[in-house]
C-alpha positions as CSV (number, residue, x, y, z in Angstrom):
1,X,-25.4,7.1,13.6
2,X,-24.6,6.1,10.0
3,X,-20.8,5.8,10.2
4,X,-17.9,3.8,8.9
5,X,-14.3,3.6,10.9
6,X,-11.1,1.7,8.6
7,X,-8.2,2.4,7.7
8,X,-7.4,4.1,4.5
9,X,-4.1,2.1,4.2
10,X,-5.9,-1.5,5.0
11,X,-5.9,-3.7,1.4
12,X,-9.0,-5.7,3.6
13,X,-10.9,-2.5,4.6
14,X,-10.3,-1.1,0.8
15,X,-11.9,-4.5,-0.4
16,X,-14.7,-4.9,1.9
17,X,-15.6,-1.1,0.5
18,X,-15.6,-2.0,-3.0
19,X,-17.4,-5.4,-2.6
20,X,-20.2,-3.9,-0.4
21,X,-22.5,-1.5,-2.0
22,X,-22.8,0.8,0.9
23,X,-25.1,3.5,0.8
24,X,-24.2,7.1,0.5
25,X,-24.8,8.8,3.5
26,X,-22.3,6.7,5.3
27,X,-19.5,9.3,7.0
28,X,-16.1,7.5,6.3
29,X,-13.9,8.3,9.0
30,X,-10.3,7.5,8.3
31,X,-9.0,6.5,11.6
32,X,-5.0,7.5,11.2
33,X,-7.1,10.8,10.0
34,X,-9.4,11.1,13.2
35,X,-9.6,8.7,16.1
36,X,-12.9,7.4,17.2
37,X,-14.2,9.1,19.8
38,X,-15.4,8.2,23.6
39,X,-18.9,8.9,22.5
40,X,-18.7,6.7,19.3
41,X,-16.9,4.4,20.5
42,X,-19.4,4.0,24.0
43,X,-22.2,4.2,21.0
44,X,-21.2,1.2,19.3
45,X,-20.2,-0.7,22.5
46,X,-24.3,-0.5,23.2
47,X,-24.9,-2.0,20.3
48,X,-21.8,-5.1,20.8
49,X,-21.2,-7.4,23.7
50,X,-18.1,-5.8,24.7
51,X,-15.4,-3.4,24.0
52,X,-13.3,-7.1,24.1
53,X,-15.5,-8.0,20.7
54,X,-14.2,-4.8,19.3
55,X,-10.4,-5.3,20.4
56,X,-8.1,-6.7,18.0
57,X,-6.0,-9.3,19.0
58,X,-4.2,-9.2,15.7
59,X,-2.3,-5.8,16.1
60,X,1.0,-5.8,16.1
61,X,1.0,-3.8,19.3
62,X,-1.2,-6.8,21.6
63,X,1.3,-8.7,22.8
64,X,2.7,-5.9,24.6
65,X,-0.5,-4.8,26.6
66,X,-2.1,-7.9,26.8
67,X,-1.2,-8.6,30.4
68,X,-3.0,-5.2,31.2
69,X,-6.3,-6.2,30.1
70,X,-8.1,-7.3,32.8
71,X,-11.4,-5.6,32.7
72,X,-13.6,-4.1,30.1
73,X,-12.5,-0.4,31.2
74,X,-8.6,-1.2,30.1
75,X,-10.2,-2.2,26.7
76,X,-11.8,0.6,26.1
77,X,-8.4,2.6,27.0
78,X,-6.3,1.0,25.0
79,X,-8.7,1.3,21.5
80,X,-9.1,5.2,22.5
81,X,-5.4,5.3,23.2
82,X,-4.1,3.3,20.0
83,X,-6.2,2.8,16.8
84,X,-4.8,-0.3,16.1
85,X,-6.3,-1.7,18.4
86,X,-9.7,-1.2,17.4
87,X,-11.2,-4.4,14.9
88,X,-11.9,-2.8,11.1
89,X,-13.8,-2.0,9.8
90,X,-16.6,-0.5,12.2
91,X,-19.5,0.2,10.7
92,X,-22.8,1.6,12.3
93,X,-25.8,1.9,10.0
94,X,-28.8,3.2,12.4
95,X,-29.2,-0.3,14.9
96,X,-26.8,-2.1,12.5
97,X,-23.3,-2.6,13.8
98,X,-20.3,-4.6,12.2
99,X,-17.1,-4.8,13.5
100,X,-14.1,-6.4,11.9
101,X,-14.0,-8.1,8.7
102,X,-14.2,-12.0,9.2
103,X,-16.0,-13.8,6.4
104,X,-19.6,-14.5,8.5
105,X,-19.3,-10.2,9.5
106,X,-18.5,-9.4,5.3
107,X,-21.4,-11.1,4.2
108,X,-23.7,-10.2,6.7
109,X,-22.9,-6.3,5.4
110,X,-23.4,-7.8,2.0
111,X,-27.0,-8.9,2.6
112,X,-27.5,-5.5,4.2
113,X,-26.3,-3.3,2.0
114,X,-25.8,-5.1,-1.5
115,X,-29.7,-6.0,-1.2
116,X,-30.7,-2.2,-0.7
């Protein structure tokens, strides 16, 4: 899968697409446009340690279902339920995966992709 999830309307997923030289035959996949998918999103979770590394706690929405997560399953609900609640951006480059955009995860992509 060579695939990138963000948001269109996120100033930090705009400037981690300019700053990263990513290669073109990434799909973009706008997720207010398309939601991720049980299949992608079970993909990536292969790949992570949990669909709890790929939750964001910083939505605006969390403190209203945190109480409810309790087990990895009610994760995964709540991302495929609510976009916001998945980490941005995703992105899945064969057995690469990144998810969110902390400083360590932005320059790992840059020595992946800004090296190619």
């Amino acid at each position: 899968m060579r695939k990138g999830f963000y948001l269109s309307s996120c100033s930090t997923c705009r400037r981690i697409r300019s700053e990263v030289s990513f290669p073109e035959d990434i799909e973009w996949i706008d997720l207010k446009i398309r939601s991720i998918t049980v299949k992608e999103l079970e993909e990536i979770r292969a790949k992570v340690s949990s669909y709890e590394a790929m939750f964001s706690k910083r939505s605006l929405k969390y403190a209203s279902v945190k109480e409810l997560l309790i087990h990895e399953e009610a994760f995964k609900d709540h991302i495929l339920k609510e976009y916001t609640f998945l980490k941005r951006p995703v992105i899945i480059y064969d057995d690469f995966v990144s998810v969110g955009s902390e400083k360590a995860v932005i320059e790992s992509l840059k020595r992946k992709f800004n090296s190619v």
